[in-house]
N, C-alpha and C positions, 0 to 999 in steps of 0.2 A: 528506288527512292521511296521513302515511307514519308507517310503523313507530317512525323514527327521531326523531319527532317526542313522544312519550310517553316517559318515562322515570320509574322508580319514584321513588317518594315516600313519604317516612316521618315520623309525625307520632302522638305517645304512644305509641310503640310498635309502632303500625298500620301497613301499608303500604296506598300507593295509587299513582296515577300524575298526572306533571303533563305541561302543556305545555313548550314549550318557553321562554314567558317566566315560569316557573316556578308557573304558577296549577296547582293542586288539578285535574283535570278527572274524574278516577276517584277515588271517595272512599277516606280509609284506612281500610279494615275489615277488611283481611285480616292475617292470621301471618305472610305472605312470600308475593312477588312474585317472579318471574324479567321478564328485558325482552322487547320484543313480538318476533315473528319473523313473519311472512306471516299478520300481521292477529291473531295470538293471543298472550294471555299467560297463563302458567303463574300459578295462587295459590295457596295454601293458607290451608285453612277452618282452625277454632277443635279440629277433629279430627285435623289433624296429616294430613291427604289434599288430595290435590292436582286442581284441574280447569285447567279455560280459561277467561278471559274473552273477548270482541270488543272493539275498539277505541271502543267503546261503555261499556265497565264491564258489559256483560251477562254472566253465566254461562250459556255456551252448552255447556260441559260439566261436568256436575255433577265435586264435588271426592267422588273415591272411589280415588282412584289412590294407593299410598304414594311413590310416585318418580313424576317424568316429568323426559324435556328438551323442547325447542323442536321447533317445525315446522319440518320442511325438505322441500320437494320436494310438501310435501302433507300431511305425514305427522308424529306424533310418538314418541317413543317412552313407552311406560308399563311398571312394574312391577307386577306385581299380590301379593295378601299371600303366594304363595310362593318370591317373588322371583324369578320368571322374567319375563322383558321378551318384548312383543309391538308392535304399532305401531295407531294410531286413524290417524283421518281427522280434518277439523274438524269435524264434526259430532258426532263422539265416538263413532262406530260403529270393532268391531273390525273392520281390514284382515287382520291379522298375528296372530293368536292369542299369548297370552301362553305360549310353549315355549321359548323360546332363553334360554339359561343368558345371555350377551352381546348386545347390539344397539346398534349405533353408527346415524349421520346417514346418511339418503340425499344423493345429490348428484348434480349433473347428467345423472351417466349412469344414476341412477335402480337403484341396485344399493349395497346396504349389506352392509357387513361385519358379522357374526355369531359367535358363540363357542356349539356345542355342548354335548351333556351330557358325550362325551369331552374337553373341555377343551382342544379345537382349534378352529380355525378355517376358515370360509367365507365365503359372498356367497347374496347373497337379491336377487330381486327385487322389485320393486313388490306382485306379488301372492302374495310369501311364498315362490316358487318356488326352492328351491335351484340354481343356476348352477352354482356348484362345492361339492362336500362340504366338510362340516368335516372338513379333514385336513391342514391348514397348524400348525405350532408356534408360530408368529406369521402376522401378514400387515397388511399397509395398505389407507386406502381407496385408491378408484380415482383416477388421474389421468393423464388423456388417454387413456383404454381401456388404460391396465394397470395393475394392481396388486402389488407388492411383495408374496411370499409367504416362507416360510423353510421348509424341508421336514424329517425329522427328522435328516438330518446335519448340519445346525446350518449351511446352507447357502440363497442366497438366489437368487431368480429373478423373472420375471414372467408373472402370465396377462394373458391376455383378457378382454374382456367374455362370451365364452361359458364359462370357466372354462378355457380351453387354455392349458397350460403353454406358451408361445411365447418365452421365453428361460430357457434352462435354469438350475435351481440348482446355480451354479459361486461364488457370491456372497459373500465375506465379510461383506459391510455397502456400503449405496448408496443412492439415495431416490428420488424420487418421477420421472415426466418434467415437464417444461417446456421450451414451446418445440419437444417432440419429441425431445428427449436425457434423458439420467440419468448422474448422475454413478457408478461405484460402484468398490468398493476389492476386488485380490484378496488372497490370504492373504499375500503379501507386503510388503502392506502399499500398493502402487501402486496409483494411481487411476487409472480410464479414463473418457471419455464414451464411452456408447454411443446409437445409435437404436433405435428401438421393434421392430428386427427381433434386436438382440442385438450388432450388429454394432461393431465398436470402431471410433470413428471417427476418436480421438488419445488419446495419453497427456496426464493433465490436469497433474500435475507434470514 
């Protein structure tokens, strides 16, 4: 059975989860459910705190968390009662200490975007390790080893997966790669594709 296969279920109020020919398989006892993501799903107890179940209906992490999202990569994210977000494992041990004012989803390349106590932004790895400081005014996640950053002249570029600026912030506004291009606009309002080294390939209008 695949994740996809479970979907919440609501019944007096309760939540639980069913099959997919709609039968009961997780009974409704909980406040609220979130959907499964790599074998776990988010609930909340009678306390207004949030754990994990297994695809089992087991509570394999106690509900103590006031916020969480889904697993991804391994990993979830949690808040704790000062509102700072850190990351578990499934098991429910801390990875990630609860310190970062922000924390978004890891993703393939195993590197999340983060929001410091200065109210900027960086990248973390798997084991918490700062990659690049928080010193972005914005930034995106990663896609295809680079990340969309904005720096403070209100200008946009991209790193690496090491944190190196490798196409400067010249940037109006632009988005992600795919495919190995990125579309992006200069202050004149022109759009160009470029490749992952910066380099224009054509004008896109």
């Amino acid at each position: 059975m695949d994740d996809q296969e479970l979907t919440p279920l609501k019944r007096s109020k309760r939540y639980g989860f069913a099959n997919k020919a709609g039968k009961e398989v997780i009974p409704c006892t909980w406040r609220e459910v979130k959907f499964f993501h790599e074998g776990r799903a988010a609930v909340k107890d009678d306390n207004g705190r949030w754990g994990f179940i297994d695809m089992a209906g087991n509570l394999v992490i106690p509900c103590q968390w006031s916020w969480v999202r889904k697993f991804s990569e391994g990993l979830a994210i949690i808040k704790d009662n000062n509102g700072k977000r850190g990351y578990i494992d499934k098991t429910g041990k801390m990875v990630i200490p609860c310190l970062l004012e922000g924390a978004w989803l890891f993703y393939e390349d195993k590197i999340a975007l983060v929001k410091g106590d200065n109210g900027l932004f960086g990248f973390i790895d798997q084991t918490g390790h700062l990659i690049c400081d928080c010193k972005w005014t914005e930034a995106w996640d990663f896609s295809e080893g680079r990340a969309f950053v904005k720096d403070d002249q209100n200008k946009w570029g991209y790193i690496d997966t090491t944190g190196n600026l490798v196409i400067p912030c010249q940037w109006h506004s632009g988005g992600d790669f795919i495919d190995g291009v990125a579309h992006v606009e200069d202050n004149d309002g022109k759009w160009f594709i470029i490749d992952k080294t910066g380099k224009i390939l054509r004008e896109k209008y």
